[in-house]
PDB file of N, CA, C, O and CB in Angstrom:
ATOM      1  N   UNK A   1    -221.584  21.810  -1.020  1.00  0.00           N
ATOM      2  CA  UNK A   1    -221.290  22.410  -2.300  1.00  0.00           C
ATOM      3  C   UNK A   1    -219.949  23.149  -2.285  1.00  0.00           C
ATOM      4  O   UNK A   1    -219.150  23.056  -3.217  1.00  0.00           O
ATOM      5  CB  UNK A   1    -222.405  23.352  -2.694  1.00  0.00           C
ATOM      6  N   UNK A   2    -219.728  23.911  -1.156  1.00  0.00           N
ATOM      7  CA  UNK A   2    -218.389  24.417  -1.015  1.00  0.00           C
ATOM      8  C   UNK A   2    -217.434  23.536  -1.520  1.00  0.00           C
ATOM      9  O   UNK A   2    -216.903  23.648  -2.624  1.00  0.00           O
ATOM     10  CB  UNK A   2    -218.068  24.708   0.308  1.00  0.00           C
ATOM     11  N   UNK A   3    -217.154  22.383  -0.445  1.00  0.00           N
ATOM     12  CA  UNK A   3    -215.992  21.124  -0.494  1.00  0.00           C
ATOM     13  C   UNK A   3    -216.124  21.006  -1.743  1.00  0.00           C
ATOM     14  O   UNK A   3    -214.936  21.121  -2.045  1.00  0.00           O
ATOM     15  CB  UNK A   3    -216.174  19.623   0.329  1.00  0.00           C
ATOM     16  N   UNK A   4    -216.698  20.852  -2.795  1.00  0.00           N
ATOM     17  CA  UNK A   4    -216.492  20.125  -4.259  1.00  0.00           C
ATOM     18  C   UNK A   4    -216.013  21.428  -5.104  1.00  0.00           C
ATOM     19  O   UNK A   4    -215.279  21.267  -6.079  1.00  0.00           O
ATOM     20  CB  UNK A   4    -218.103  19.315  -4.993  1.00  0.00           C
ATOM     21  N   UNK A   5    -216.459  22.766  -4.696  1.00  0.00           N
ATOM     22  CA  UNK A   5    -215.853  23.845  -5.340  1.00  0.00           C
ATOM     23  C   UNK A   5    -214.717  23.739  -5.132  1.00  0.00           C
ATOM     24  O   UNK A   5    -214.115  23.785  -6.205  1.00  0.00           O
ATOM     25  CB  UNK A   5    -216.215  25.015  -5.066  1.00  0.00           C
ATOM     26  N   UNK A   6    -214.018  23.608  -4.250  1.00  0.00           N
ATOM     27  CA  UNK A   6    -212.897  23.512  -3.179  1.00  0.00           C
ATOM     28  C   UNK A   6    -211.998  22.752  -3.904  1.00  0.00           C
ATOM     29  O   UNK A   6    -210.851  23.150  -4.108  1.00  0.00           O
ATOM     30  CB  UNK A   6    -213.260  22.833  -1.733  1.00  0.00           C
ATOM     31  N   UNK A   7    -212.451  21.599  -4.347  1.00  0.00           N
ATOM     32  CA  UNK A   7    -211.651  20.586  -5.300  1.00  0.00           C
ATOM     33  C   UNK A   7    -211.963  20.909  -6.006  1.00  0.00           C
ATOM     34  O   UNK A   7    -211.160  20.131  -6.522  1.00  0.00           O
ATOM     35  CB  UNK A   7    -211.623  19.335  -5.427  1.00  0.00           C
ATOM     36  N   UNK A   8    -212.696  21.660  -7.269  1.00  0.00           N
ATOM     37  CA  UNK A   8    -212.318  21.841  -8.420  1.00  0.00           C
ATOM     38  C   UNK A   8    -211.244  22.955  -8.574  1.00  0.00           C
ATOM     39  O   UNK A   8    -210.402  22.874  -9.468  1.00  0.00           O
ATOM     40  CB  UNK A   8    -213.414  22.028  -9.122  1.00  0.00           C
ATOM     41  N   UNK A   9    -211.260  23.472  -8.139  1.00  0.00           N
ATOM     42  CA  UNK A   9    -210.397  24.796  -7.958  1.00  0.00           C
ATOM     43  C   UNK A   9    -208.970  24.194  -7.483  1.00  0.00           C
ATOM     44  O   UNK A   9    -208.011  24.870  -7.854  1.00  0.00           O
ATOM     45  CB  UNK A   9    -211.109  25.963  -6.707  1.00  0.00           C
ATOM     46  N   UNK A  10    -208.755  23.365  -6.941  1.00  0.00           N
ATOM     47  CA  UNK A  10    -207.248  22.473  -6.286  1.00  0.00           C
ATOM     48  C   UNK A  10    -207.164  21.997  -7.533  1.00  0.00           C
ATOM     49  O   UNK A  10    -206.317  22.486  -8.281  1.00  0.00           O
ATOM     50  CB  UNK A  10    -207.268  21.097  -4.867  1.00  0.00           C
ATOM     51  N   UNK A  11    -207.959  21.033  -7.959  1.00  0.00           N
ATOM     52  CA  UNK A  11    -207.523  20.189  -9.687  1.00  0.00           C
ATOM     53  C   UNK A  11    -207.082  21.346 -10.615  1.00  0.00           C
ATOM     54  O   UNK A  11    -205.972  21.208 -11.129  1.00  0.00           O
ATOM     55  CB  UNK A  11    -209.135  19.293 -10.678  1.00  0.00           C
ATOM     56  N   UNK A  12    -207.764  22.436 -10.900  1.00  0.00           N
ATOM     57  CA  UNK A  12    -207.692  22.885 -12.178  1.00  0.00           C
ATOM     58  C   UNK A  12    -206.309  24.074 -11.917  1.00  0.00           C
ATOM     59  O   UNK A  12    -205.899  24.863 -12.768  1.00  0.00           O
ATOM     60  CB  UNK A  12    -209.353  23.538 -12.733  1.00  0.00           C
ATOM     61  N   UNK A  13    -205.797  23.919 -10.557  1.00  0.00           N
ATOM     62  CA  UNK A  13    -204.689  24.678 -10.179  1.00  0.00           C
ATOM     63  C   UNK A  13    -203.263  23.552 -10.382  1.00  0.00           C
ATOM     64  O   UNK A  13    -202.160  23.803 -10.866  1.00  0.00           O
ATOM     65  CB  UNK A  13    -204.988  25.273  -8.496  1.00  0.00           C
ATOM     66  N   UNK A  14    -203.749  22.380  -9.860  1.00  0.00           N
ATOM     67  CA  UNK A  14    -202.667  21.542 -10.593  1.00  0.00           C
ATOM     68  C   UNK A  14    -202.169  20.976 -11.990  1.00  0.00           C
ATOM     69  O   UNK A  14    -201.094  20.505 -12.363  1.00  0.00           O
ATOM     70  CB  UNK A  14    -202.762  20.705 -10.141  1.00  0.00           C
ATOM     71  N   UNK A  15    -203.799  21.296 -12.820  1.00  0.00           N
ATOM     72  CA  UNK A  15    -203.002  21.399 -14.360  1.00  0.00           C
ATOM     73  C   UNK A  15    -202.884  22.717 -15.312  1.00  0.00           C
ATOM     74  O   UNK A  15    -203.000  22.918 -16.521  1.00  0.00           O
ATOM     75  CB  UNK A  15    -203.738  20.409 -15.325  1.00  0.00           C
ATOM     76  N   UNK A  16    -202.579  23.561 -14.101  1.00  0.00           N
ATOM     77  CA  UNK A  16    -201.963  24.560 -14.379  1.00  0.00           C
ATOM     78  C   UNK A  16    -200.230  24.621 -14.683  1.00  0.00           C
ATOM     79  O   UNK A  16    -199.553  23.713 -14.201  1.00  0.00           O
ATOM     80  CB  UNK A  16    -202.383  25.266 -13.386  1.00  0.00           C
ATOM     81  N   UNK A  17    -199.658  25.534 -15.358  1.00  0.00           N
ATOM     82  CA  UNK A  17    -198.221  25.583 -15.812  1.00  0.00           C
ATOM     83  C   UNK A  17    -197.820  26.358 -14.597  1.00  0.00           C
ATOM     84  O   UNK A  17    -198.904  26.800 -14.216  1.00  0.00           O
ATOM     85  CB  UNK A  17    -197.862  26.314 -17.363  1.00  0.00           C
ATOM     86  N   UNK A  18    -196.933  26.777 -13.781  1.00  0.00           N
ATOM     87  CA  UNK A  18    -196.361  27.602 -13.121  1.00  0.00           C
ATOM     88  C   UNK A  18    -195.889  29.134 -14.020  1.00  0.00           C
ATOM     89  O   UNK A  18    -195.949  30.324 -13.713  1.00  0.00           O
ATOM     90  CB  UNK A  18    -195.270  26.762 -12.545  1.00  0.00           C
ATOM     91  N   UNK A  19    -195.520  28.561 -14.968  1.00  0.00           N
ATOM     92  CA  UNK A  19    -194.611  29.920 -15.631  1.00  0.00           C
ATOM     93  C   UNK A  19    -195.746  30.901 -16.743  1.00  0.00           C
ATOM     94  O   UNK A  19    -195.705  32.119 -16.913  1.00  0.00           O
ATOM     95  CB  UNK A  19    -192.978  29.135 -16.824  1.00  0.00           C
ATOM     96  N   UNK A  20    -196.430  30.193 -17.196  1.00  0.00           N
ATOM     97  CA  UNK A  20    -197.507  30.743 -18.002  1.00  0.00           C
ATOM     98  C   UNK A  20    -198.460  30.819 -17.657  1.00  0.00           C
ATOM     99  O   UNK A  20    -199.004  31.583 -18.455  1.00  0.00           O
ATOM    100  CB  UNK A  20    -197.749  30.349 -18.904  1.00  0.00           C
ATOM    101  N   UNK A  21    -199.389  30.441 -16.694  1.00  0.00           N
ATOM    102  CA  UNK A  21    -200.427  30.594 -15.913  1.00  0.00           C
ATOM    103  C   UNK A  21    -201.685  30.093 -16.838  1.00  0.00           C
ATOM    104  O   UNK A  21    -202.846  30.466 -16.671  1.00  0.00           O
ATOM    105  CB  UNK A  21    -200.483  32.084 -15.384  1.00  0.00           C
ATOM    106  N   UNK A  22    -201.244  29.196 -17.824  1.00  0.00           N
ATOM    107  CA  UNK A  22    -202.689  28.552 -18.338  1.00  0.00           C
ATOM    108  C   UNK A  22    -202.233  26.511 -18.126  1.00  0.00           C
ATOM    109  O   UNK A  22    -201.419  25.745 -17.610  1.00  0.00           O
ATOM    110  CB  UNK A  22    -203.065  29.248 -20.635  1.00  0.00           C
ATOM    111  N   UNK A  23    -203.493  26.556 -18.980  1.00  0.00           N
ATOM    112  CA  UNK A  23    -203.377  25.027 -18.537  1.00  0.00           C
ATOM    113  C   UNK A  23    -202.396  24.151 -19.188  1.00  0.00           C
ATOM    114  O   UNK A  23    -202.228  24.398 -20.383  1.00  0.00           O
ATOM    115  CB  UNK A  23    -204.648  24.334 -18.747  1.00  0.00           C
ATOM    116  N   UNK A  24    -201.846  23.384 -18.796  1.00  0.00           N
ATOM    117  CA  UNK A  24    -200.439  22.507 -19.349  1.00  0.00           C
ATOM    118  C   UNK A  24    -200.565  21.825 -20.652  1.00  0.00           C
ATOM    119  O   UNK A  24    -201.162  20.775 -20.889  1.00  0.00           O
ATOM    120  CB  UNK A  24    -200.018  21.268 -18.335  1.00  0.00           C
ATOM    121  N   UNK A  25    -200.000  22.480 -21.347  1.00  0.00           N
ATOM    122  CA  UNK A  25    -199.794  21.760 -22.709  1.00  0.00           C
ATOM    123  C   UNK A  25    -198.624  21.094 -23.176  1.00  0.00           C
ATOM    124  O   UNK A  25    -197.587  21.694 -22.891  1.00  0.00           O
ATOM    125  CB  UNK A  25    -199.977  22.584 -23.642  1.00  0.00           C
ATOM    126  N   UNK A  26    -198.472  19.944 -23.860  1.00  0.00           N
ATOM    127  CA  UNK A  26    -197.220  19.043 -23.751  1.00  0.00           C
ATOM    128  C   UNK A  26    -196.760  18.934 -22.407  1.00  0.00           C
ATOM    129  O   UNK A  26    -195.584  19.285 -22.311  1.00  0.00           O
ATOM    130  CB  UNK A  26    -196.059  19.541 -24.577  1.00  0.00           C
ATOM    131  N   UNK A  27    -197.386  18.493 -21.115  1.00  0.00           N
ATOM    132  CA  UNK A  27    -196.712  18.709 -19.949  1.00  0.00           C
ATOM    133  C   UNK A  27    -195.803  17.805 -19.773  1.00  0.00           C
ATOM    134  O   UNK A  27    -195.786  16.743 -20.395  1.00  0.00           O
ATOM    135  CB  UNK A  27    -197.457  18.773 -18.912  1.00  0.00           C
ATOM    136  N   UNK A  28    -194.581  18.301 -18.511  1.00  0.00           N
ATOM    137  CA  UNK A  28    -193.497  17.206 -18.296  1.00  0.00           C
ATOM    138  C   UNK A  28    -193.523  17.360 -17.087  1.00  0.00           C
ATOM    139  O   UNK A  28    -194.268  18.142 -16.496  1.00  0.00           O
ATOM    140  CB  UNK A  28    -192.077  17.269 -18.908  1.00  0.00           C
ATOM    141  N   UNK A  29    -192.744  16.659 -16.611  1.00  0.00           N
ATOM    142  CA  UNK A  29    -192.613  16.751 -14.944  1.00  0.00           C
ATOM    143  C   UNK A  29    -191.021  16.286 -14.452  1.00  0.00           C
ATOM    144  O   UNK A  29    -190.423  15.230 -14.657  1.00  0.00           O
ATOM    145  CB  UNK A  29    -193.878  15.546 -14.142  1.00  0.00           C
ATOM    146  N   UNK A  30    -190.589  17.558 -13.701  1.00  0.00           N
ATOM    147  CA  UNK A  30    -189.229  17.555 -13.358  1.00  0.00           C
ATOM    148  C   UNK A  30    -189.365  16.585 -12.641  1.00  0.00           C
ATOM    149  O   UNK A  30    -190.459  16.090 -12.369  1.00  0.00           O
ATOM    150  CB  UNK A  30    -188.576  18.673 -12.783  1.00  0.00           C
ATOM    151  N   UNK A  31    -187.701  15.967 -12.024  1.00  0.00           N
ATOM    152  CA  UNK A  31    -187.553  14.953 -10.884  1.00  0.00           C
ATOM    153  C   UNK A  31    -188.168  14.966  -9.542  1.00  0.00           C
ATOM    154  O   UNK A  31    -188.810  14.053  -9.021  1.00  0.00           O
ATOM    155  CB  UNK A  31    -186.334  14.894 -10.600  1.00  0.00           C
ATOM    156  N   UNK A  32    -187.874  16.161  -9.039  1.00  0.00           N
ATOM    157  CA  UNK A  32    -188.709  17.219  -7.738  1.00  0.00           C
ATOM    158  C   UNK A  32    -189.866  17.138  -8.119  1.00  0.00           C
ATOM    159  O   UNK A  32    -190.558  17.745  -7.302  1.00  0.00           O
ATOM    160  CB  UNK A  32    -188.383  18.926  -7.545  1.00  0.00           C
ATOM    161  N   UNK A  33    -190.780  16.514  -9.317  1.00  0.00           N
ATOM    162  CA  UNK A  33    -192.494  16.567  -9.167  1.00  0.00           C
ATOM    163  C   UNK A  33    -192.844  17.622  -9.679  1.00  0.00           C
ATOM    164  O   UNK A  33    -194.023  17.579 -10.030  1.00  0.00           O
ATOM    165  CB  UNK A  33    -193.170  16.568  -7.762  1.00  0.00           C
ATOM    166  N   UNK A  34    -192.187  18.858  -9.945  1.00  0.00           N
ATOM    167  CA  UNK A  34    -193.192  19.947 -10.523  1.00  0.00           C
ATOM    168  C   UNK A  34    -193.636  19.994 -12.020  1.00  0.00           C
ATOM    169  O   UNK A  34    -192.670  20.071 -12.780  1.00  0.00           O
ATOM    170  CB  UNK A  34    -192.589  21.267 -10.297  1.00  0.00           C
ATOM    171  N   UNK A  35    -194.826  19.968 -12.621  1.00  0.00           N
ATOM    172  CA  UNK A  35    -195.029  20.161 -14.073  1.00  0.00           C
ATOM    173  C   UNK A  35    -194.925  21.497 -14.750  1.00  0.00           C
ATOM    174  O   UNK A  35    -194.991  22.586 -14.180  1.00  0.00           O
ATOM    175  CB  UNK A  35    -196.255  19.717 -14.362  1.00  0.00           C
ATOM    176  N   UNK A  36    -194.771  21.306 -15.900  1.00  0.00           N
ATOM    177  CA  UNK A  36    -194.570  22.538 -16.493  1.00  0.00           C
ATOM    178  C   UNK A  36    -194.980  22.327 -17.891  1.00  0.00           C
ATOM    179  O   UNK A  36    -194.965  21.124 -18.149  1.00  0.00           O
ATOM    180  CB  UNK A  36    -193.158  23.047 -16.343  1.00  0.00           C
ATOM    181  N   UNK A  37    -195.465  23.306 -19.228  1.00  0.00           N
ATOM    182  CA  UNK A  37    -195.480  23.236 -20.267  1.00  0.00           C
ATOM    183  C   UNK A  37    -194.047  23.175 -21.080  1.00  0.00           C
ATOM    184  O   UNK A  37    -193.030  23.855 -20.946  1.00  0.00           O
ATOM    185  CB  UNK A  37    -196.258  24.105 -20.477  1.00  0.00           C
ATOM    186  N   UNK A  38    -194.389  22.013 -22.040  1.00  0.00           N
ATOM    187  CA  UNK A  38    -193.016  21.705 -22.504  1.00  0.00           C
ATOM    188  C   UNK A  38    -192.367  22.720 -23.098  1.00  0.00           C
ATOM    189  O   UNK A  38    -191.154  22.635 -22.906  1.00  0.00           O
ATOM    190  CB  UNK A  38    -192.969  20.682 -23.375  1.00  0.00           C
ATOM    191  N   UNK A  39    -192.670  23.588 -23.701  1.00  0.00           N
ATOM    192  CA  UNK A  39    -192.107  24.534 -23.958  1.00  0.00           C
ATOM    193  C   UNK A  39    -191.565  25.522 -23.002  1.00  0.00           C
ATOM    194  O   UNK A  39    -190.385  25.871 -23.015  1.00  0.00           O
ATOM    195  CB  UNK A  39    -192.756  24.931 -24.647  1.00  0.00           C
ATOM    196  N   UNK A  40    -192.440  25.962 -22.180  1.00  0.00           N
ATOM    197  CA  UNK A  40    -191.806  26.621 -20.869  1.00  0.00           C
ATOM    198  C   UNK A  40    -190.844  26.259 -20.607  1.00  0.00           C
ATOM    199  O   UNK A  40    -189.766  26.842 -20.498  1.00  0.00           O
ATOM    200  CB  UNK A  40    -192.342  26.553 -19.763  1.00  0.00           C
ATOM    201  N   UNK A  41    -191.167  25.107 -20.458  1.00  0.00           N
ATOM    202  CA  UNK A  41    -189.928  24.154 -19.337  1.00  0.00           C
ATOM    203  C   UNK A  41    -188.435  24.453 -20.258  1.00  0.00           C
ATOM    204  O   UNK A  41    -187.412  24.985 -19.829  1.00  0.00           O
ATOM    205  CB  UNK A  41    -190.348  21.811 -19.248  1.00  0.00           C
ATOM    206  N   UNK A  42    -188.681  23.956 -21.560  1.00  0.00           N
ATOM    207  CA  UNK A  42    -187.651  24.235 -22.679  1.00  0.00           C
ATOM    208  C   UNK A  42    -186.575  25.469 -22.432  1.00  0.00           C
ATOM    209  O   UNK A  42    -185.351  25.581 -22.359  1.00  0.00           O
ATOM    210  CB  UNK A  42    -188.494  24.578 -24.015  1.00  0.00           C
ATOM    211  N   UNK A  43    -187.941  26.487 -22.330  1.00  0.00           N
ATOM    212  CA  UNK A  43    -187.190  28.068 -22.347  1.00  0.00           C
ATOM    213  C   UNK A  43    -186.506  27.873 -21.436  1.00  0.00           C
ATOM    214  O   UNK A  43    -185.403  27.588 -21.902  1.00  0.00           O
ATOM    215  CB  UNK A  43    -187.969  29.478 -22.133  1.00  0.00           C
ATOM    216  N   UNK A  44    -186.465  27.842 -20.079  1.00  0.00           N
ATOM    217  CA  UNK A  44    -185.950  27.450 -18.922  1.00  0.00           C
ATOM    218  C   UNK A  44    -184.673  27.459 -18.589  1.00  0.00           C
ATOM    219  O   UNK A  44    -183.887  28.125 -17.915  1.00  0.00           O
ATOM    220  CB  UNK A  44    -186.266  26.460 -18.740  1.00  0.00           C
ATOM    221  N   UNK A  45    -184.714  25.998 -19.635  1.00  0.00           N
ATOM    222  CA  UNK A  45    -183.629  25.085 -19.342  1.00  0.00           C
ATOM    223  C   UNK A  45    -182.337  25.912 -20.135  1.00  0.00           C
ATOM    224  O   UNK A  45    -181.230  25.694 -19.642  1.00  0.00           O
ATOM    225  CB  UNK A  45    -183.991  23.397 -19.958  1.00  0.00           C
ATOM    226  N   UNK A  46    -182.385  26.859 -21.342  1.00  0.00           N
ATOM    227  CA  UNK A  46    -181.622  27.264 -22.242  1.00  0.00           C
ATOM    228  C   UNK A  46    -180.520  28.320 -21.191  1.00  0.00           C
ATOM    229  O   UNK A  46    -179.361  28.637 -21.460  1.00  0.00           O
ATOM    230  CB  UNK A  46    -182.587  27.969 -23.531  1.00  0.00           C
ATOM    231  N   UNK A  47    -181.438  28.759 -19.784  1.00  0.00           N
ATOM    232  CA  UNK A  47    -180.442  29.531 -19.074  1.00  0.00           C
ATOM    233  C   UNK A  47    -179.878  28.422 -17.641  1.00  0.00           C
ATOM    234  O   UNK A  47    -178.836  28.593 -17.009  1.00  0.00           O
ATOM    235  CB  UNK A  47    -181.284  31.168 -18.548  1.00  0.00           C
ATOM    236  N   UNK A  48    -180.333  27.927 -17.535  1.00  0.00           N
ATOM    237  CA  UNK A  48    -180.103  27.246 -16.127  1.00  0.00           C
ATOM    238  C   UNK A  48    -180.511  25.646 -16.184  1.00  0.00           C
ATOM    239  O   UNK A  48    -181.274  25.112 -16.989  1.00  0.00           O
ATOM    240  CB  UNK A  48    -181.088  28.052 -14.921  1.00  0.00           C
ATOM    241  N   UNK A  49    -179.812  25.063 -15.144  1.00  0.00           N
ATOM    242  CA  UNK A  49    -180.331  23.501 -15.203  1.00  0.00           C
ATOM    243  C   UNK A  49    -181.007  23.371 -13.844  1.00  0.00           C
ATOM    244  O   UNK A  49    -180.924  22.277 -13.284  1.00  0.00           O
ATOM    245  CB  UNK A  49    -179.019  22.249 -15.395  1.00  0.00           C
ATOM    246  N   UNK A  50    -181.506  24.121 -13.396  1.00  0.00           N
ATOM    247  CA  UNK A  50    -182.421  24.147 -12.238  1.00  0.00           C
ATOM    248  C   UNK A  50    -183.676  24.052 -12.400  1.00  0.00           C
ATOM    249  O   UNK A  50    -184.164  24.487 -13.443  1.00  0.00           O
ATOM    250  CB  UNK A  50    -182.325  25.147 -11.563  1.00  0.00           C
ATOM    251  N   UNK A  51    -184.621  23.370 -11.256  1.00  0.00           N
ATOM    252  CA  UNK A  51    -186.203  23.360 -11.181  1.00  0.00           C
ATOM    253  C   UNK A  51    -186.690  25.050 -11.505  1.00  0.00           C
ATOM    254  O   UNK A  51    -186.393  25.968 -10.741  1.00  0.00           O
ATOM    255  CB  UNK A  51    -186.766  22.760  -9.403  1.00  0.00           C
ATOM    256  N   UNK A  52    -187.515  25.241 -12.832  1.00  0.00           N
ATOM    257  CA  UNK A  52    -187.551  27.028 -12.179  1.00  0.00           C
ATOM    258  C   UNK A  52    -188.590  27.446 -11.085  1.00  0.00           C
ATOM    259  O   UNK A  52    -189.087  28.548 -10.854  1.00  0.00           O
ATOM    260  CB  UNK A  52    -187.989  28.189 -13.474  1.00  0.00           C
ATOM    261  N   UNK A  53    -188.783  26.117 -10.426  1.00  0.00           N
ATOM    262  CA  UNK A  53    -190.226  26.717  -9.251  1.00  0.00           C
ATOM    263  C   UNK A  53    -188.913  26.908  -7.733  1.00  0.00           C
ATOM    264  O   UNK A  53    -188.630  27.915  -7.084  1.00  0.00           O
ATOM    265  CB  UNK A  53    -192.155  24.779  -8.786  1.00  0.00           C
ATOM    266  N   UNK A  54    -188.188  24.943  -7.582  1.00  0.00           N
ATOM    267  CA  UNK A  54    -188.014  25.136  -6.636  1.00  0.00           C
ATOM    268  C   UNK A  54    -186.595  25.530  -6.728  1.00  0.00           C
ATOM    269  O   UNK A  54    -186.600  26.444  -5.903  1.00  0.00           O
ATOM    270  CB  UNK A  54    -188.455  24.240  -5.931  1.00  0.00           C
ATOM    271  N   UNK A  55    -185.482  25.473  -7.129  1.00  0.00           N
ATOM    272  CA  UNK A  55    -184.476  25.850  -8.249  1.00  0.00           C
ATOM    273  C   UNK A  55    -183.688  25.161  -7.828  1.00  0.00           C
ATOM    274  O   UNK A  55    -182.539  25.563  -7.649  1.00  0.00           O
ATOM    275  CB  UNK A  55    -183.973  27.197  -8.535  1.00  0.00           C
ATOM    276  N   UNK A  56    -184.152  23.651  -7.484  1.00  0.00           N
ATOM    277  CA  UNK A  56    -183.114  22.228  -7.082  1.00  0.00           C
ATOM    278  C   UNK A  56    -182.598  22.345  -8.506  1.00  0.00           C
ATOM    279  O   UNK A  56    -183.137  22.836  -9.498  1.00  0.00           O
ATOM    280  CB  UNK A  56    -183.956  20.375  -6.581  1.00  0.00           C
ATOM    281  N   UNK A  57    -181.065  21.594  -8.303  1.00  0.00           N
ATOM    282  CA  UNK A  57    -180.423  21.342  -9.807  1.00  0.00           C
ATOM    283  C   UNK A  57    -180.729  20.031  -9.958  1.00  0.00           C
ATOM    284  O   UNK A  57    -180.723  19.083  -9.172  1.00  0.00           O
ATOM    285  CB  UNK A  57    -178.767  21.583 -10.044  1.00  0.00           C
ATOM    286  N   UNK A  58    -181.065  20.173 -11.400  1.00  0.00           N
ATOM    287  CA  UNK A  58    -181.772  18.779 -11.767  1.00  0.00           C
ATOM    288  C   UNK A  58    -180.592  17.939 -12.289  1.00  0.00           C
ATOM    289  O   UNK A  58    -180.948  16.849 -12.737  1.00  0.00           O
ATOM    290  CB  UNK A  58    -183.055  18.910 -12.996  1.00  0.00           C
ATOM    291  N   UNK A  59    -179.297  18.185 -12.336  1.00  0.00           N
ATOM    292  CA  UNK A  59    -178.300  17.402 -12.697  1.00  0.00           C
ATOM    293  C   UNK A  59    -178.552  16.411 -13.839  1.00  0.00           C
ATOM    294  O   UNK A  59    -179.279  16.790 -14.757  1.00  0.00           O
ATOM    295  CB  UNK A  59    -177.909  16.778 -11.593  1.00  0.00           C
ATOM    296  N   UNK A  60    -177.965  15.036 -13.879  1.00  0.00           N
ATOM    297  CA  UNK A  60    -178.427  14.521 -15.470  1.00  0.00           C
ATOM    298  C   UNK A  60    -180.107  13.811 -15.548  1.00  0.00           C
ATOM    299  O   UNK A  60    -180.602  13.293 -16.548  1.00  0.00           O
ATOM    300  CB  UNK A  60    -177.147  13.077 -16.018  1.00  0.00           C
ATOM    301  N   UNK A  61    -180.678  13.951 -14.366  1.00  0.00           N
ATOM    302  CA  UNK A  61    -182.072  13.271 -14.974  1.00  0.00           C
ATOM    303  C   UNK A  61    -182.883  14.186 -15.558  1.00  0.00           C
ATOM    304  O   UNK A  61    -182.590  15.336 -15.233  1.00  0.00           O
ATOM    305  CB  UNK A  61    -182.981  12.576 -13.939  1.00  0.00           C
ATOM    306  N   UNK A  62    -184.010  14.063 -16.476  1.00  0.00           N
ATOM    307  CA  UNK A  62    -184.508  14.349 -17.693  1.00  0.00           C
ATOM    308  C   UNK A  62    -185.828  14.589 -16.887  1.00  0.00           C
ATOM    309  O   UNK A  62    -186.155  13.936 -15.897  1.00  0.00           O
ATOM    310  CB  UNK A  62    -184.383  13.212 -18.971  1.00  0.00           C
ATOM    311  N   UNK A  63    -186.500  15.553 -17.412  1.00  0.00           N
ATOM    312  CA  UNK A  63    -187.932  15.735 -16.924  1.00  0.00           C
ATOM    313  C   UNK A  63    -188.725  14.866 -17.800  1.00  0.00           C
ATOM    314  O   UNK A  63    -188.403  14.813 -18.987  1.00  0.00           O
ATOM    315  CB  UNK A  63    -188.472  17.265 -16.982  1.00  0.00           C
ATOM    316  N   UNK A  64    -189.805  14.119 -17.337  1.00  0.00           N
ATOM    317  CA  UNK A  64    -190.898  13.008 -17.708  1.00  0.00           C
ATOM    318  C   UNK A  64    -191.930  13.531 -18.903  1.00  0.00           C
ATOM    319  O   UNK A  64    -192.493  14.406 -18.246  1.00  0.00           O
ATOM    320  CB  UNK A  64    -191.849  12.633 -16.273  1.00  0.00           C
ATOM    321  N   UNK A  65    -192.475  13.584 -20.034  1.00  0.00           N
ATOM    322  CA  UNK A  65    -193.786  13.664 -20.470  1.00  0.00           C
ATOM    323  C   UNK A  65    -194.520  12.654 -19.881  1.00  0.00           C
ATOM    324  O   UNK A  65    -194.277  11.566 -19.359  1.00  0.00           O
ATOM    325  CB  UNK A  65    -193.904  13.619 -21.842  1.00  0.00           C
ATOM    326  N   UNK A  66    -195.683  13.469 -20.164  1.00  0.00           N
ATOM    327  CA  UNK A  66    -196.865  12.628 -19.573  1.00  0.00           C
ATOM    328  C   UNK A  66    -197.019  11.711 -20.353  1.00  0.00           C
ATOM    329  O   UNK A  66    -196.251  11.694 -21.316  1.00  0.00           O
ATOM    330  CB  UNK A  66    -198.150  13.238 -19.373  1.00  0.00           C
ATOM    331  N   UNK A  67    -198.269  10.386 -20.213  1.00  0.00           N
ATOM    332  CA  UNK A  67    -198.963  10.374 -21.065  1.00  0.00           C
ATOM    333  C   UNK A  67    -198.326   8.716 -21.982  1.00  0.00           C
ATOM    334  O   UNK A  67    -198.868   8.339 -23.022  1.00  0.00           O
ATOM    335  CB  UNK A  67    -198.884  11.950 -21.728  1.00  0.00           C
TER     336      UNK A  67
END
């Protein structure tokens, strides 16, 4: 019973946002793999062109929507 707690708690941490701490809405996903809420991600981008987790510069590629 643990192990399956174990994974739910890993899943519901990966569709989590980094910057807002709820679950991903409109999600995208930088080049580097990290997701974020599209809006988050938006705010973000208005100061910097960096990942804001790992703060690689994302130069001209475009972060992904899901879906």
């Amino acid at each position: 019973m643990r192990a399956s707690r174990a994974r739910t708690v890993e899943m519901c941490d990966d569709l989590e946002c980094s910057l807002c701490s709820n679950l991903l809405f409109e999600p995208v996903t930088t080049p580097c793999g990290h997701s974020f809420c599209r809006d988050c991600f938006a705010r973000t981008q208005d100061h910097s062109n960096k990942c804001p987790l790992c703060r690689t510069v994302r130069g001209r590629a475009r972060a992904r929507a899901w879906g």
